[in-house]
N, C-alpha and C positions, 0 to 999 in steps of 0.2 A: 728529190726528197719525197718519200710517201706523206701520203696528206695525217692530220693528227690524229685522224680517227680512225683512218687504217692502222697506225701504230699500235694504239689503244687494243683494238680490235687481236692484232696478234701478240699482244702481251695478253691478252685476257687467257687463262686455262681453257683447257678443253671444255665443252658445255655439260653441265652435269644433265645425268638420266632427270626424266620428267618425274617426278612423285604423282601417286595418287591423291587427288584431294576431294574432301567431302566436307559439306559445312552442314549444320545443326544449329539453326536458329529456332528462338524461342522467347518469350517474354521472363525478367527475372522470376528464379524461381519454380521453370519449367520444368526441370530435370533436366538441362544439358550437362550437366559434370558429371552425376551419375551416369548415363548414356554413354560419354565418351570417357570416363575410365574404365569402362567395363572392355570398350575396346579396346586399349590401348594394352590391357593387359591380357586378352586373347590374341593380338597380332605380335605384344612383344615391344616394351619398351627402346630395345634396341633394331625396330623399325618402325615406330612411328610414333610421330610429330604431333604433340596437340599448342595449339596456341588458341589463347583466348582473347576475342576481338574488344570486348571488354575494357582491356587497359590501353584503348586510344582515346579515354577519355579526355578532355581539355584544359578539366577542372578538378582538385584534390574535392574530398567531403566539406571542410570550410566556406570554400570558392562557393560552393554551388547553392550553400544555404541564401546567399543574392543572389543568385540566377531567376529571371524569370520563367525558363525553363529546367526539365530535369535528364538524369542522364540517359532517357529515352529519346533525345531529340537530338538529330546529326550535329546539331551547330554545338553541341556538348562533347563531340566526338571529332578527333581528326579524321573524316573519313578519307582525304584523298591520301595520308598518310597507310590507312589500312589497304586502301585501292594497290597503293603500291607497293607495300609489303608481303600483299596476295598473290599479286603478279611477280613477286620475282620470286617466291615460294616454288609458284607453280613451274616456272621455270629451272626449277631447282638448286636457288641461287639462298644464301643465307641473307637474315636481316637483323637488326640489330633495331631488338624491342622494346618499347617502355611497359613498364612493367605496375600495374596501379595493384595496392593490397588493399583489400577489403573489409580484413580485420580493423586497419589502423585509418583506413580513407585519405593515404597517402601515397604519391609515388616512391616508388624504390630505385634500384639505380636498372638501369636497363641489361637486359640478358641478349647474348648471340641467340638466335634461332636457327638451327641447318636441318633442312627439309629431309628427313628419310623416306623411305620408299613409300609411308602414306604418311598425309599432313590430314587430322583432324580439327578443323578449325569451329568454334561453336562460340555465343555472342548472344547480346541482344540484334545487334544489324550487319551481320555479315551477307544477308541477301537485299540490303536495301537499292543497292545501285547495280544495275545492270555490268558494268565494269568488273564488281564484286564477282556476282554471280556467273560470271564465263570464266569465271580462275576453278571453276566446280566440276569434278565429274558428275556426282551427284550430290543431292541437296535433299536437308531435313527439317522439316520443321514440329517444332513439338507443340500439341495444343490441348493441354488440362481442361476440364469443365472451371472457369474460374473460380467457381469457392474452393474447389481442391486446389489451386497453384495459391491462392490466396492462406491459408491455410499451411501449404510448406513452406511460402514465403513468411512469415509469424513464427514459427518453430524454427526454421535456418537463422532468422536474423537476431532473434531475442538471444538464439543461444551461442551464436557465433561471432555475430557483428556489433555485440554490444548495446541495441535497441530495445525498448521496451515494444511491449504491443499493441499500447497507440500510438506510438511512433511509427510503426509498420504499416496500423490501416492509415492514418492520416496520409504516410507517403504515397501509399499504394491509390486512393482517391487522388490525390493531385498528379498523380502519372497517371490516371486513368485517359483523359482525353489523348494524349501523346503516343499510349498504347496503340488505342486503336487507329491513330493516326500514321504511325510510325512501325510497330510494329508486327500489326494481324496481320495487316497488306503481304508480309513475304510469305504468307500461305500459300498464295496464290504461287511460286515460283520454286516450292517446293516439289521434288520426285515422290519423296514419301510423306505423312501426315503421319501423325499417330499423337494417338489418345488415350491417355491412361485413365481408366474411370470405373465405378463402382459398379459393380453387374445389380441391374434394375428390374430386369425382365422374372427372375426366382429368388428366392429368399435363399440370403447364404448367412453362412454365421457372420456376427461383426470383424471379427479378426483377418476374414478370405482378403488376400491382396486385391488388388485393383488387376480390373480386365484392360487390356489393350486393345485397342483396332488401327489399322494399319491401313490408310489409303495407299495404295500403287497406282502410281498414276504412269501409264503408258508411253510417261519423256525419257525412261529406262528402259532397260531390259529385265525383268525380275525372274526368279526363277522359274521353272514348270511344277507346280502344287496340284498339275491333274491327276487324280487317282493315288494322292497322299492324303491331304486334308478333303474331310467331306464338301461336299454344297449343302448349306441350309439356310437355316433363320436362326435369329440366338433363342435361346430360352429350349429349341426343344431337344428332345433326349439323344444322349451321345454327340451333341454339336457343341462340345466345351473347348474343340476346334474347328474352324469352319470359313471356308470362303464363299463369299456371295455376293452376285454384281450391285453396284449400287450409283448412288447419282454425290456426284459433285459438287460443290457449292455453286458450280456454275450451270449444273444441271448435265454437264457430259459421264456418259458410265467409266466407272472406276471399280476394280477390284478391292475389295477391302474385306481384309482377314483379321479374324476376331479369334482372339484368347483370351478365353475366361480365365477371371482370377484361382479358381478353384479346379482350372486342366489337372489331369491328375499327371504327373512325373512320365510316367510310359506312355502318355500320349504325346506330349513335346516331347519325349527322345525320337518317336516316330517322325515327327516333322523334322525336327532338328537332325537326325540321319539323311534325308529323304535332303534337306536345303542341302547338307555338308555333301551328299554323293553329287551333286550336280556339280561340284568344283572338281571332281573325279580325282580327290584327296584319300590316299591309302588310309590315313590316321581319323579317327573318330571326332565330333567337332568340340573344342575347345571346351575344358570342364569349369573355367572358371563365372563363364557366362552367368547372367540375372543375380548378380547380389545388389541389394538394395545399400542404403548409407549405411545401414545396422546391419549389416552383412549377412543377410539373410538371401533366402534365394528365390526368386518367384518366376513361373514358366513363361507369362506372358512376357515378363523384363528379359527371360533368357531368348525366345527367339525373335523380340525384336532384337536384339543384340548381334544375334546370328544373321539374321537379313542382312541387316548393315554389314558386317563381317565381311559376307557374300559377296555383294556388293563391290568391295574395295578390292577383296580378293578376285573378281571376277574382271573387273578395270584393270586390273596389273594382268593378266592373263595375255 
């Protein structure tokens, strides 16, 4: 008689294809849902996967108002629950998710999850444990000047999730230690950084979107940008695109590419052609790219969107 796990073993199906997978961590209120529906709708809902790490929490909204900690903190989170729903993603195996709403600060009834050809996965602590983070081709992390996340975290939650706006700062202070605790640290194990922030260097009108910068850090492969985007320094003339070496929080050189909020349209098609031919893709890249919540469209939001795109596309290759 074969033993039981051989049996197991050859009733199991054939092993499904590996997805690509890419995580997007960031502290509430970063922009990861913008980020990753922006993609999901340039690759095509009918290939790829988003789940949000988010709903392993432990605790409904009630529960937690006793907790001495908030949902910044693992032991508020099943993490070896996510641990293992990552790894059999990546494997290309489905799982079968609990599901928390945000609106009502309740669970719901849990949903299948089946991996398609890319899994974007985005969270407060999907890079927290190293176990996590080897389910990753590549990793995101998002990091706002804090009064700008502080700021769409106040306007998301008054208008969505039912809180007033000292509700928001109150919460936002007593997550403050936990933050930094819990969740800056996976900067550090991020491939790309990126930072959406108000160009400082020249005076723009109030209304210019927010500029980008984009660390690439050399644990990828990123595209070839020699002799697309200039070298410069921000602020001066014609660098409203522009790469230029620079130092890491740990002091190692990193390339980091800046888009000013005020690029004008024909220069991100220039980049954004120049990223899309390097996939050596017949068809022009994706027009849905850079719409904000208000569906509007801003160039910095569009090629960081495009990078990542890249990215995924460039891992299934």
């Amino acid at each position: 008689m074969p033993h039981k796990l051989v049996r197991i073993q050859r009733a199991h199906p054939r092993p499904a294809a590996r997805p690509v997978m890419l995580a997007i961590a960031g502290d509430s209120a970063a922009g990861k849902t913008t980020i990753t529906r922006g993609l999901v709708e340039a690759l095509g809902a009918d290939r790829c996967t988003a789940v949000c790490v988010d709903d392993y929490h432990r605790y409904d909204r009630a529960e937690r108002r006793d907790l001495p900690f908030t949902v910044l903190h693992p032991d508020c989170n099943y993490v070896q629950i996510m641990e293992q729903h990552l790894q059999l993603l990546a494997m290309g195996q489905p799982v079968l998710k609990p599901v928390y709403d945000h609106h009502t600060g309740q669970f719901t009834r849990p949903v299948l999850v089946e991996p398609r050809q890319f899994v974007i996965v985005e969270g407060l602590l999907p890079l927290h444990t190293k176990l996590a983070r080897a389910c990753f081709d590549a990793t995101v992390y998002l990091d706002p000047p804090e009064e700008i996340r502080r700021a769409w975290k106040v306007r998301r939650d008054t208008a969505e999730r039912g809180y007033t706006a000292d509700q928001v700062l109150a919460e936002l202070e007593r997550r403050e230690p936990e933050s930094a605790a819990f969740i800056r640290p996976q900067r550090a194990f991020a491939d790309i950084v990126i930072r959406f922030a108000p160009l400082t260097r020249r005076a723009v009108p109030a209304d210019t979107p927010l500029s980008a910068e984009l660390l690439l850090r050399p644990t990828i492969r990123h595209p070839d940008l020699d002799g697309v985007v200039p070298e410069g320094t921000a602020g001066g003339p014609g660098t409203a695109i522009h790469l230029r070496l620079a130092r890491d929080a740990d002091s190692r050189p990193v390339d980091a590419l800046h888009v000013h909020g005020d690029a004008a349209r024909e220069d991100s098609e220039v980049v954004e052609k120049a990223i899309w031919s390097r996939l050596g893709a017949d068809s022009g890249p994706p027009a849905c790219l850079g719409r904000t919540r208000e569906g509007q469209r801003t160039e910095p939001l569009a090629i960081t969107q495009l990078l990542l795109v890249y990215h995924l596309l460039d891992a299934a290759r």
